[in-house]
C-alpha positions in Angstrom: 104.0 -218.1 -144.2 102.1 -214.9 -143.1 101.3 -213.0 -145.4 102.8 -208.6 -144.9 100.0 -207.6 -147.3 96.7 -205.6 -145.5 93.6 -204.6 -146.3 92.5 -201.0 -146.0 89.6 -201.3 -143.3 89.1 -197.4 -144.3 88.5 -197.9 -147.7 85.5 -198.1 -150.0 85.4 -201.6 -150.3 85.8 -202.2 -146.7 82.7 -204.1 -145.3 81.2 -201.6 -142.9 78.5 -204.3 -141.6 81.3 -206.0 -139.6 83.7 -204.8 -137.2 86.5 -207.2 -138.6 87.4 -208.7 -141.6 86.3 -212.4 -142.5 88.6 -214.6 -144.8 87.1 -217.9 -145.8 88.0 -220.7 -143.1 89.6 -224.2 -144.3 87.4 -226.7 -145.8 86.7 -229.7 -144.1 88.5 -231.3 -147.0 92.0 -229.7 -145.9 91.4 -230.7 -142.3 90.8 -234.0 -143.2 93.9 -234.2 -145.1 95.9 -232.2 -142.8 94.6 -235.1 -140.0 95.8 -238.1 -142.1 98.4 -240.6 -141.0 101.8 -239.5 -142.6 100.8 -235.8 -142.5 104.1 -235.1 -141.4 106.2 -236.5 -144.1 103.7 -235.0 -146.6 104.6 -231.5 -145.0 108.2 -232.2 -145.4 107.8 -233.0 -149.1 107.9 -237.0 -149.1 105.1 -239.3 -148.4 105.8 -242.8 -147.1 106.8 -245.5 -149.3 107.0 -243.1 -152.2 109.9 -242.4 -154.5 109.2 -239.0 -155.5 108.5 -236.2 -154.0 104.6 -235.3 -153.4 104.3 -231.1 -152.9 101.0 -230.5 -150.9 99.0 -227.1 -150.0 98.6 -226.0 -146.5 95.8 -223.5 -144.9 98.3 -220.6 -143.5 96.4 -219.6 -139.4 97.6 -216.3 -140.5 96.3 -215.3 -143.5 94.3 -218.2 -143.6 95.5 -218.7 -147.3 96.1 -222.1 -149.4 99.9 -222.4 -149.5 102.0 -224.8 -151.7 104.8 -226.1 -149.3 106.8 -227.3 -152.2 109.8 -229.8 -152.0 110.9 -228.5 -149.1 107.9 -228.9 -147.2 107.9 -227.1 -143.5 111.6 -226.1 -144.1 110.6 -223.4 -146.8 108.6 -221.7 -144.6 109.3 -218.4 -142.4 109.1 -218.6 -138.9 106.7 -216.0 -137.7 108.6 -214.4 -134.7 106.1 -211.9 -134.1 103.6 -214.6 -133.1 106.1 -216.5 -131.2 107.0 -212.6 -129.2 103.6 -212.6 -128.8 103.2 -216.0 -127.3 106.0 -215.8 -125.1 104.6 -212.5 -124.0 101.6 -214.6 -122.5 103.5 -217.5 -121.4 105.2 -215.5 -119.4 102.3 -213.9 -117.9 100.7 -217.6 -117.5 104.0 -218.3 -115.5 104.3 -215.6 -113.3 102.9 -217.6 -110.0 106.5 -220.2 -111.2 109.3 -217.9 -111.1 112.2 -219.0 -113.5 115.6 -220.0 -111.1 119.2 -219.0 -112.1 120.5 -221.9 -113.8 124.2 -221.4 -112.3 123.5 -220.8 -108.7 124.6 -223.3 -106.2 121.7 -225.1 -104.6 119.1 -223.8 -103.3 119.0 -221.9 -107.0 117.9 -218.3 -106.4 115.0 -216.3 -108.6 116.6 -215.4 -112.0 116.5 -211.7 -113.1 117.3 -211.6 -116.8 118.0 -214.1 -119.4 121.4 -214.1 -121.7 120.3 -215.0 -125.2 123.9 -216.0 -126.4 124.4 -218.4 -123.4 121.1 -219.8 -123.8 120.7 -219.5 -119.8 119.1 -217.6 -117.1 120.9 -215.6 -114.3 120.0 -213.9 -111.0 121.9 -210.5 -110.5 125.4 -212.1 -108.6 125.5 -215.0 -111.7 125.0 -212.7 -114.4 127.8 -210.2 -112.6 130.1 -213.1 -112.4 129.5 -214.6 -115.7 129.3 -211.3 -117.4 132.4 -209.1 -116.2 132.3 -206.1 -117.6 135.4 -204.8 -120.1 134.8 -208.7 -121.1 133.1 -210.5 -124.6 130.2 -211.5 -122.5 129.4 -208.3 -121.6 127.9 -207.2 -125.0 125.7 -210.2 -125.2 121.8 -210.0 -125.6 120.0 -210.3 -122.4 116.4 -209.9 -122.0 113.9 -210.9 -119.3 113.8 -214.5 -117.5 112.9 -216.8 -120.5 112.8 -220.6 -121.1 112.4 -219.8 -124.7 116.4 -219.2 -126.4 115.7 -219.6 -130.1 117.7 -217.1 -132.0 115.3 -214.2 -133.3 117.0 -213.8 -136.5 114.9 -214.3 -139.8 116.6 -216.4 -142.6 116.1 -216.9 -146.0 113.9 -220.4 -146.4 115.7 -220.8 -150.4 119.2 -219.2 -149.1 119.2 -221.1 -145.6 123.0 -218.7 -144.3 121.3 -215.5 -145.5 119.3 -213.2 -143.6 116.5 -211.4 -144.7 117.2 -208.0 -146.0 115.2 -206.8 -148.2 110.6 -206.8 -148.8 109.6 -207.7 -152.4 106.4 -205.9 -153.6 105.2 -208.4 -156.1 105.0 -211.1 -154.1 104.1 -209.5 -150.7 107.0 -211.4 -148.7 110.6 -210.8 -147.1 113.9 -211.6 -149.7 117.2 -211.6 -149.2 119.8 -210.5 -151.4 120.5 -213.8 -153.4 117.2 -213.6 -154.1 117.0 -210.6 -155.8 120.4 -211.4 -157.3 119.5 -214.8 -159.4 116.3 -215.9 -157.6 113.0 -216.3 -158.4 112.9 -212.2 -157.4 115.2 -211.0 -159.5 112.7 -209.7 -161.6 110.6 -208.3 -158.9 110.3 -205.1 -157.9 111.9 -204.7 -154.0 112.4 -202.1 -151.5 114.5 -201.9 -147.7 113.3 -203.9 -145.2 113.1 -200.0 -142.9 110.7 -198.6 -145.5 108.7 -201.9 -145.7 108.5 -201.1 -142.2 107.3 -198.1 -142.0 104.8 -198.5 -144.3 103.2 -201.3 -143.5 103.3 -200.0 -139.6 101.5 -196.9 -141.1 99.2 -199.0 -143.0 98.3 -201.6 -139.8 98.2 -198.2 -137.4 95.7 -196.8 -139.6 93.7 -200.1 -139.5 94.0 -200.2 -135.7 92.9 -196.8 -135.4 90.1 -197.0 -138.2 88.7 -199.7 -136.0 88.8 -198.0 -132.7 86.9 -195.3 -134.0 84.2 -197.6 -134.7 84.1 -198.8 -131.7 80.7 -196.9 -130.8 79.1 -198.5 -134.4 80.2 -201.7 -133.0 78.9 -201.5 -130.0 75.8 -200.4 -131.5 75.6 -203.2 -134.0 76.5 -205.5 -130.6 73.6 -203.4 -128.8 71.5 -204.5 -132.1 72.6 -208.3 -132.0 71.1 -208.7 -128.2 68.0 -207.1 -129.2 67.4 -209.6 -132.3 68.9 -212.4 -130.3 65.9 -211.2 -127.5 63.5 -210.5 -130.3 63.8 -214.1 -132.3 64.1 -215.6 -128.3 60.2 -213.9 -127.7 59.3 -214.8 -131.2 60.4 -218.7 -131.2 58.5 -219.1 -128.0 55.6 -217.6 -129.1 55.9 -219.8 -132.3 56.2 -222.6 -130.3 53.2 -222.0 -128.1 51.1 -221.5 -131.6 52.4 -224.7 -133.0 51.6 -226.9 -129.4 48.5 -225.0 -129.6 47.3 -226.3 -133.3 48.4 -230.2 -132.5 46.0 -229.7 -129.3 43.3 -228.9 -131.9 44.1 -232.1 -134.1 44.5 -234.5 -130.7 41.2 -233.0 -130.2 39.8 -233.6 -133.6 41.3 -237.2 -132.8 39.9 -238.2 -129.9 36.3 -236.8 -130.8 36.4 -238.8 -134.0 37.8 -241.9 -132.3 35.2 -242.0 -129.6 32.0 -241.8 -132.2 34.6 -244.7 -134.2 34.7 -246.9 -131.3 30.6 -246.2 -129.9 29.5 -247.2 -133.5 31.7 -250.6 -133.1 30.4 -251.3 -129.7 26.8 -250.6 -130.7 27.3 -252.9 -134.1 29.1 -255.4 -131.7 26.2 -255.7 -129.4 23.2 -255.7 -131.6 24.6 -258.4 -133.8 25.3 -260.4 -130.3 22.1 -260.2 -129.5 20.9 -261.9 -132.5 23.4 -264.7 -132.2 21.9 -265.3 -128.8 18.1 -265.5 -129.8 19.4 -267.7 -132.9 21.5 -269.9 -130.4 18.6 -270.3 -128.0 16.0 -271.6 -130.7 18.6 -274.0 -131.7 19.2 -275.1 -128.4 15.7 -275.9 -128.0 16.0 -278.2 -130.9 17.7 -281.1 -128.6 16.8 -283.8 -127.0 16.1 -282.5 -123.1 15.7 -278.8 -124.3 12.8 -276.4 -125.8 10.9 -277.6 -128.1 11.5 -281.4 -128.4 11.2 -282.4 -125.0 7.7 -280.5 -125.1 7.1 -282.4 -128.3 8.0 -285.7 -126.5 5.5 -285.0 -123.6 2.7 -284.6 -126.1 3.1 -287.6 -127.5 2.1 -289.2 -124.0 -1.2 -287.6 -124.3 -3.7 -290.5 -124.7 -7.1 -288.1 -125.4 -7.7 -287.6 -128.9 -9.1 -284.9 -128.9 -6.5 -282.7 -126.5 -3.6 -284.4 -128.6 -4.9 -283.3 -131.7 -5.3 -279.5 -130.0 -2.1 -279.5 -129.2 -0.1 -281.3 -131.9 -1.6 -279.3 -135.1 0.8 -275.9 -133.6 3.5 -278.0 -132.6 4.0 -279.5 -135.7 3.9 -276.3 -137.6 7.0 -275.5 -135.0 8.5 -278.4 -135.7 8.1 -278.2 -139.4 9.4 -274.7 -139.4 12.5 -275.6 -137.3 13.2 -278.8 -139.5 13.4 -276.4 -142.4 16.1 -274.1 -140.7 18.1 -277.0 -139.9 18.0 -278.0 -143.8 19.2 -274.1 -144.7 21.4 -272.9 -141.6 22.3 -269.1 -141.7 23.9 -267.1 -139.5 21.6 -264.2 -137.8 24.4 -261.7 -138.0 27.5 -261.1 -139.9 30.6 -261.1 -137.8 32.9 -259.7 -140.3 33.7 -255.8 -139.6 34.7 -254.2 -142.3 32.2 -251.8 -143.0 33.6 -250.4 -139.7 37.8 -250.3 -140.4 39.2 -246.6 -140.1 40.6 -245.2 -143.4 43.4 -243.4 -142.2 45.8 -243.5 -145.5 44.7 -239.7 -147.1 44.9 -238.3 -143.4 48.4 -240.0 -142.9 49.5 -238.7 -145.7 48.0 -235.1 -145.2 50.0 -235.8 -141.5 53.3 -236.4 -142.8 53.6 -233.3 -145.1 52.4 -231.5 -142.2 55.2 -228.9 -142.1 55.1 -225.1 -141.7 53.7 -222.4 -143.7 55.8 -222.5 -146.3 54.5 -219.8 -148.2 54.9 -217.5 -145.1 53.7 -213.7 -145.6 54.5 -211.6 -148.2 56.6 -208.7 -147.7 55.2 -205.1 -147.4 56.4 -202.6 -149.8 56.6 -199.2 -149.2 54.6 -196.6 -151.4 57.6 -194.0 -152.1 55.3 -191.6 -154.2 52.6 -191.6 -151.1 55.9 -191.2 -148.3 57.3 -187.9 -147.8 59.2 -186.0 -145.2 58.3 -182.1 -144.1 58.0 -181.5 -140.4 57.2 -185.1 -139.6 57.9 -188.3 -141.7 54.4 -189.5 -143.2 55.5 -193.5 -144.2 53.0 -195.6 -146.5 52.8 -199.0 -147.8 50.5 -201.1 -148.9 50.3 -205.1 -148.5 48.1 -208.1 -150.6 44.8 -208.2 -149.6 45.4 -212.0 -149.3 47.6 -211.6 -147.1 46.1 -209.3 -144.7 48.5 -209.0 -141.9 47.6 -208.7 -138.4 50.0 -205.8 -137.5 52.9 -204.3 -139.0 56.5 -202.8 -137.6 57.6 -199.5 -138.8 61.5 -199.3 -138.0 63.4 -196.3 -138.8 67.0 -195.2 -138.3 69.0 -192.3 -138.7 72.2 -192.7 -141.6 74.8 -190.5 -140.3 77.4 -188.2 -142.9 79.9 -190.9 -143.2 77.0 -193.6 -143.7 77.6 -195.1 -140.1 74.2 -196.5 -139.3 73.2 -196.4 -135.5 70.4 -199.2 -134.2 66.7 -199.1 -135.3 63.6 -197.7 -133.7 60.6 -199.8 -134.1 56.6 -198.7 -133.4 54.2 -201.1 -134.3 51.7 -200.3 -136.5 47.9 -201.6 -136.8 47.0 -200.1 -140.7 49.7 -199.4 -143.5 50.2 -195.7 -142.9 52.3 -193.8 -139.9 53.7 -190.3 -139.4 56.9 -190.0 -137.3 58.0 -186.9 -135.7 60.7 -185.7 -133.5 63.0 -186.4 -136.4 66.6 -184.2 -136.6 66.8 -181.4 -139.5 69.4 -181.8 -142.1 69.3 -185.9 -141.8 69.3 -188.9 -143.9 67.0 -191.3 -142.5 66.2 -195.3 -143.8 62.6 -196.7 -143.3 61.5 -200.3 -143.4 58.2 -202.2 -142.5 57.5 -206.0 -141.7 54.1 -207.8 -141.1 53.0 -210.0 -138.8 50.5 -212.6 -139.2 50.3 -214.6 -135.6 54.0 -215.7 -134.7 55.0 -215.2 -138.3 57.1 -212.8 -139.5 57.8 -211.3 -142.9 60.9 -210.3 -144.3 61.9 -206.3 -144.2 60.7 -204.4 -147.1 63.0 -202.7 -149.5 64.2 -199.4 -147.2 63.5 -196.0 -148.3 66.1 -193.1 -147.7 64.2 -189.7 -146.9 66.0 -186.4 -146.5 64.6 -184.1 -143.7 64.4 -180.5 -144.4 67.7 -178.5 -143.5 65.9 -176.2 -140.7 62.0 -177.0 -138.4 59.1 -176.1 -140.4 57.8 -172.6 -140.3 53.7 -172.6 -139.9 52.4 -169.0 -141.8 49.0 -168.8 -143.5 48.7 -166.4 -146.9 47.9 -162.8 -145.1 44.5 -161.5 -146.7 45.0 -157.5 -144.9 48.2 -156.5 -145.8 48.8 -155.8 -149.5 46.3 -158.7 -150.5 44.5 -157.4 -153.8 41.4 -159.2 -154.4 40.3 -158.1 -157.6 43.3 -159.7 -158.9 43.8 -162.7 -156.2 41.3 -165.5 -155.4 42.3 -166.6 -151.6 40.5 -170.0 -150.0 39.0 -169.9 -146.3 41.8 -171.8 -145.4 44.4 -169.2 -146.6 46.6 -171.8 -147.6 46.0 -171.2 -151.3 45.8 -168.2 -153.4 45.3 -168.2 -157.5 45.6 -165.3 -160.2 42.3 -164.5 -161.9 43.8 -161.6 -163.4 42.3 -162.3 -166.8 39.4 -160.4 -166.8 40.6 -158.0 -165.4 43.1 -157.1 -167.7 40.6 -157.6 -170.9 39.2 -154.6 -168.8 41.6 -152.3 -169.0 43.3 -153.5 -172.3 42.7 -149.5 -173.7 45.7 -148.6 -171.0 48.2 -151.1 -172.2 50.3 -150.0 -174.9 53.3 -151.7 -176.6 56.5 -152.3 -174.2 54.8 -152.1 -171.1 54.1 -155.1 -168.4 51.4 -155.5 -166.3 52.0 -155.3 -162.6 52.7 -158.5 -160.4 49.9 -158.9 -157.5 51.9 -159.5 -154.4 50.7 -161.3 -151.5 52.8 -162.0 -148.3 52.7 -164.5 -144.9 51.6 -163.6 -142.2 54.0 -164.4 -139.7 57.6 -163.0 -140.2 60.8 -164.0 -138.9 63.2 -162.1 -136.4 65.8 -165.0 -135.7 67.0 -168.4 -136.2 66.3 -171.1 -139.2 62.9 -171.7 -141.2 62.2 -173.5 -143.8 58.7 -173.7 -145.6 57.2 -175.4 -148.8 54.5 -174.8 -151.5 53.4 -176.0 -154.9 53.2 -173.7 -158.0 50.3 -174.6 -159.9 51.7 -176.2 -163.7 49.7 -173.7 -165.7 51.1 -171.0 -163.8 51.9 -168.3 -166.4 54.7 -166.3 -164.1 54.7 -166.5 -159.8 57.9 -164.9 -158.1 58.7 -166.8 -154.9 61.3 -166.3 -152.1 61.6 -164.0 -148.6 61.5 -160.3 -148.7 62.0 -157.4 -145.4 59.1 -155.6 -144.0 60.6 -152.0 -145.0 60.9 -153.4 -149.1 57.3 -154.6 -148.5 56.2 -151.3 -147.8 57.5 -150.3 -150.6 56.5 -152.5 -153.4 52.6 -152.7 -151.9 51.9 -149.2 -150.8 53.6 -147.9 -154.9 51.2 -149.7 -156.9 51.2 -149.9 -160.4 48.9 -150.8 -163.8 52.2 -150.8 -165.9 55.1 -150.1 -165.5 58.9 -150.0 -167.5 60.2 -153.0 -169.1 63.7 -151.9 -167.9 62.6 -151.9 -164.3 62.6 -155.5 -162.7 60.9 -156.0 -159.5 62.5 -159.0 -158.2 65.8 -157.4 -158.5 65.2 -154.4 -157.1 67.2 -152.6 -159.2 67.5 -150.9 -162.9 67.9 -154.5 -165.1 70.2 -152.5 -167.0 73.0 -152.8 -164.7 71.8 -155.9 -163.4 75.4 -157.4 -163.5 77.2 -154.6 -161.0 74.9 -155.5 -158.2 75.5 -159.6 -158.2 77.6 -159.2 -154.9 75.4 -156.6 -152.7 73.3 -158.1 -150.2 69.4 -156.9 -150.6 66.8 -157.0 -147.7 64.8 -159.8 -150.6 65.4 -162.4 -153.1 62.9 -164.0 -155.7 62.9 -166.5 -157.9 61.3 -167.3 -160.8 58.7 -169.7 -161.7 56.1 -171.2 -164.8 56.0 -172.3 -167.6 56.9 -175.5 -165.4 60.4 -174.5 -165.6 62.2 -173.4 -162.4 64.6 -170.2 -163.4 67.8 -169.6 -161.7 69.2 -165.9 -161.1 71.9 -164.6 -163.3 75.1 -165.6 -160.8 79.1 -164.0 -162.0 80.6 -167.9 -160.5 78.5 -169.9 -163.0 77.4 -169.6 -166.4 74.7 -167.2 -167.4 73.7 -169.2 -170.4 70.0 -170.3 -170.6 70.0 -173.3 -171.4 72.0 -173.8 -167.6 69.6 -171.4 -165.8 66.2 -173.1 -166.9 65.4 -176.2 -164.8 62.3 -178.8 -164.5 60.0 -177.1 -162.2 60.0 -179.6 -159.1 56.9 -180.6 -157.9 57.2 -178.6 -154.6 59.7 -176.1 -153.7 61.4 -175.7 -150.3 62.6 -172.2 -148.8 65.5 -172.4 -146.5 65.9 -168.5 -144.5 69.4 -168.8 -142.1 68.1 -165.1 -140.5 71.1 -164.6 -139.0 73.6 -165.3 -141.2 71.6 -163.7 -143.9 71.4 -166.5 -146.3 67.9 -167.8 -148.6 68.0 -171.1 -150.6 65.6 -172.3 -152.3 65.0 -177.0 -152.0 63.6 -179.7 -154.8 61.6 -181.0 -152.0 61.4 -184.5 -153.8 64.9 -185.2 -153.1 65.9 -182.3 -150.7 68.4 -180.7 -153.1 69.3 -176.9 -153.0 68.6 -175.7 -156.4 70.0 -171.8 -155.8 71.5 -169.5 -152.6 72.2 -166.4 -152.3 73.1 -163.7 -149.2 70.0 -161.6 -148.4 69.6 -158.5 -145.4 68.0 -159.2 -142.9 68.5 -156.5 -141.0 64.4 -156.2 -140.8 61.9 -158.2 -139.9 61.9 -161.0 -142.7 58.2 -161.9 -144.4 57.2 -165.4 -147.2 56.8 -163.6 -150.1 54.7 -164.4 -153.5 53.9 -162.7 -156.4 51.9 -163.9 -159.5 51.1 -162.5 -163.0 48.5 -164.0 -165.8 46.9 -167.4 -164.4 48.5 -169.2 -161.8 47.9 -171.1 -158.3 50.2 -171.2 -154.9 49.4 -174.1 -152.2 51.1 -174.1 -149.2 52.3 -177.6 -148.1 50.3 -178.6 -145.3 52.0 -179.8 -142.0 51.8 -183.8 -141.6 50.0 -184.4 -138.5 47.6 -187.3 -137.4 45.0 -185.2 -138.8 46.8 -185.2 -142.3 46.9 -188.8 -141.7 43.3 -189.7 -141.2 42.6 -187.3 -144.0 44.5 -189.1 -146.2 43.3 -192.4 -145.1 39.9 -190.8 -145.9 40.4 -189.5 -149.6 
């Protein structure tokens, strides 16, 4: 039994790591079973020598699902005459060398041409004509190709074995006919026409095919993937192997050294207590009869002076005497045991046996997200346990396309825990990971980190110090990258000329490279003290304006970011201006007034984010303005740019700009330095 059910391949819960679906196989338990003696009868519903019938579960090859064949056995079960077109299909290709002869020719049989599905024979073109006369019965039979297969394709009812199958019940997934629906076990059930089963579960399958086939470049990317890792662990289990032939050279060294100073201290033991067996052996030896030092005693006695005998005799008697008194306490010169000399091996044996591989392996890198960002390169840090200490790392990276297809990794190896990336795409999602590598040893991937690149290249500008640049008011470094308000004292100066309801004027300072075309994005950080600083792009002829009319104070109902009387701020939401600024301090970020959202403040006042993106599309006249920390637009808005289009900044009371600063290998070494 097959089951009509399918999975959505395009769905959610589709597993996009695999180019097909996976069900779980049989268990070697049901093979086993399905192998026993007797299987057969089981299937049928009755097992040998029994008296009652036995109902037994069978692993379906189509859905590869348990199912319970019941009383019935085989004989409840559909036949599956899709597979069986299918298989004939290829039989038929397998046999197209052995042509299939007309089964009513008169020998020699001639090639048959079609088959008649009603006769259960094959015909050439005369037979068929003759056995098929038109105006006849047998003219409206089936035929189809030359066959040997005549089975009638007509599906019946396995419970209702004279019906045919009509109708598709939706409960239980399966084909019905009507006596089932009428009194059977789906009477209950909810059914619908076998045509609009049909048509949806084509529709459902046809989506699946096609799903698939428009994966077909992810799976051959993933395939492209596989023989690299298949190359990779290839490299990496022969270099492991080397390594490990390598370390048991060491020990067989270690080995042989120690058994060679074993085996020299034996032979020099060996040979030095020999030698005192010898001398021990040869003074005994001259204790007998013929030999040493009796046979000289014997000649002495046949001295007959007195006075030569008694010369002579007085040492040899002291010999004598001395070797009587070794005979009376015989001991060995040398011990011949060698124990002090047997090879303790145990501790090492056992040290041997357990000799295994680094179990503990290398710990995994982890990246530092805080210390990783993204601007117009990808700077990527982690750090790893001193312990540890790898010998190299590899920094893979891959780019996560919009409908989260992933494409194959780029690796660059890596000698220190820090790398910056470039040549990445604008307006991408992309997934870092790092591994070490300590010898042939590998560490697991670390945890990957997702980083957004800005939508547009990086624009490079410097604060410009000529144009507008007020430096009673503004503090600007050497590397014009920062600028802070000091407008303090200043103001405690001319405190006599400020009088209730008037502002103070904003100190404007501007890039120093404008923009005629194209995308540009650029980022800074607003100090968090920062009282009041007015960020965003303005045009060179509103520039001219705002710098060369300044002021010490000027109307509360005139705004300067808006560019307009505040009092009729709402008519103007919809014309496009040659600017736009945004507010900022107080460590809140504050969005424009907008007529398609609410106006309330408690929706206008965000977190200030710890660096700001600006986002200029010059030529379709359009400013946003990025959270760089997760590269999320925080407000947009049209903008003329029908001039030559300037980075503009403007601060009031106490307050500090800093341009981001372009990640480089300079910024890199830098960093590693601080």
């Amino acid at each position: 039994m097959l089951d009509d059910s399918f999975n959505d391949v395009g769905s959610d819960n589709s597993n996009q790591s695999s180019p097909r679906l996976r069900f779980p196989s049989p268990s070697v338990d049901k093979i086993d079973r399905i192998s026993r003696p007797g299987y057969k009868k089981i299937l049928n519903g009755w097992k040998r020598n029994s008296l009652t019938p036995r109902t037994t579960t069978f692993p379906c090859p189509g859905c590869e699902h348990d199912v319970d064949l019941g009383e019935r056995g085989i004989n409840g079960l559909f036949r599956n005459f899709t597979l069986e077109t299918i298989v004939e299909r290829y039989r038929q290709a397998a046999r197209a060398a052995t042509a299939i002869m007309c089964d009513l020719c008169k020998p020699p049989p001639q090639e048959s041409t079609k088959s008649c599905m009603d006769c259960s024979a094959s015909y050439c073109n005369e037979c068929f004509k003759i056995y098929h006369p038109w105006g006849t019965v047998k003219a409206q039979h089936e035929y189809v190709g030359p066959t040997t297969n005549f089975r009638p394709k007509i599906l019946m009812c396995p419970e209702h074995e004279t019906e045919r199958i009509n109708m598709y019940c939706e409960l239980c997934k399966r084909p019905v006919c009507h006596l089932c629906k009428l009194g059977g076990n789906h009477s209950n059930h909810r059914v619908t026409t076998m045509s609009s089963a049909y048509k949806t579960l084509k529709e459902k399958l046809s989506k699946d095919i096609d799903y698939l086939i428009g994966k077909e470049s992810q799976v051959k990317s993933q395939i492209s993937e596989l023989n690299l890792l298949m190359k990779e662990t290839e490299c990496n289990g022969e270099r492991a192997k080397e390594e490990a032939i390598t370390h048991f050279e060491k020990l067989f060294e270690v080995l042989e050294e120690r058994k060679s100073s074993v085996l020299k201290a034996i032979d020099a033991s060996k040979k030095l207590r020999l030698d005192k067996f010898q001398t021990q052996m040869e003074e005994y030896q001259g204790l007998l009869e013929n030999n040493g030092l009796v046979g000289y005693a014997q000649e002495v006695l046949k001295e007959t002076d007195q006075s030569c005998f008694v010369q002579t005799a007085k040492q040899l008697h002291l010999r004598i005497q001395k070797a009587t008194e070794s005979l009376k306490s015989f001991r060995p010169a040398a011990q011949t045991s060698f124990e002090d000399y047997v090879v303790n091996t145990s501790k090492q044996t056992e040290l041997l046996g357990e000799l295994s591989f680094f179990s503990s392996g290398i710990d995994v890198p982890e990246i530092n997200e805080e210390q990783s960002k993204v601007y117009n390169n990808a700077l990527i840090n982690w750090h790893h346990p001193e312990k540890d200490k790898a010998d190299s790392y590899v920094l893979e990276y891959r780019k996560i396309n919009k409908d989260e297809e992933m494409l194959s990794w780029n690796e660059v190896e890596v000698c220190g825990t820090s790398k910056v990336i470039s040549d990445l795409e604008s307006n991408v999602n992309y997934a870092f990971r790092v591994r070490a590598y300590k010898g042939s040893i590998c560490s697991p991937c670390s945890r990957e980190l997702i980083l957004h690149t800005p939508p547009a290249p990086v624009f490079s500008f410097l604060f410009d110090e000529k144009c507008g640049y007020n430096n009673e008011h503004l503090l600007l470094n050497l590397k014009r990258d920062r600028v802070e308000s000091r407008a303090g004292f200043n103001l405690l100066l001319a405190a006599e000329r400020i009088q209730v309801g008037y502002y103070t004027s904003l100190d404007y300072i501007i890039g120093d490279v404008g923009i005629t075309k194209g995308k540009h994005f650029w980022a800074f950080r607003v100090e968090p003290y920062s009282y009041m600083v007015k960020v965003g792009v303005a045009s060179s002829d509103k520039l001219q304006e705002w710098l060369h009319s300044p002021r010490d104070a000027v109307s509360p109902r005139y705004e300067q970011d808006s560019g307009h009387d505040s009092g009729s701020e709402d008519t103007c939401f919809d014309s496009s201006q040659p600017f736009t600024l945004v507010t900022i301090g107080m460590k809140k970020f504050f969005i424009p007034k907008s007529p398609t959202s609410s106006n309330e403040p408690e929706n206008r006042v965000l977190p200030m984010p710890t660096s700001i993106g600006v986002f200029l599309d010059y030529d379709k006249g359009k400013v946003g303005f990025y959270d760089m920390d997760h590269m999320k637009c925080l407000y947009e808005r049209q903008v003329d740019c029908s001039h030559t289009m300037y980075p503009a900044f403007a601060l009031m009371g106490s307050g500090g700009i800093q341009l981001e600063e372009s990640i480089t290998a300079k910024y890199l070494e830098y960093q590693e330095n601080m």
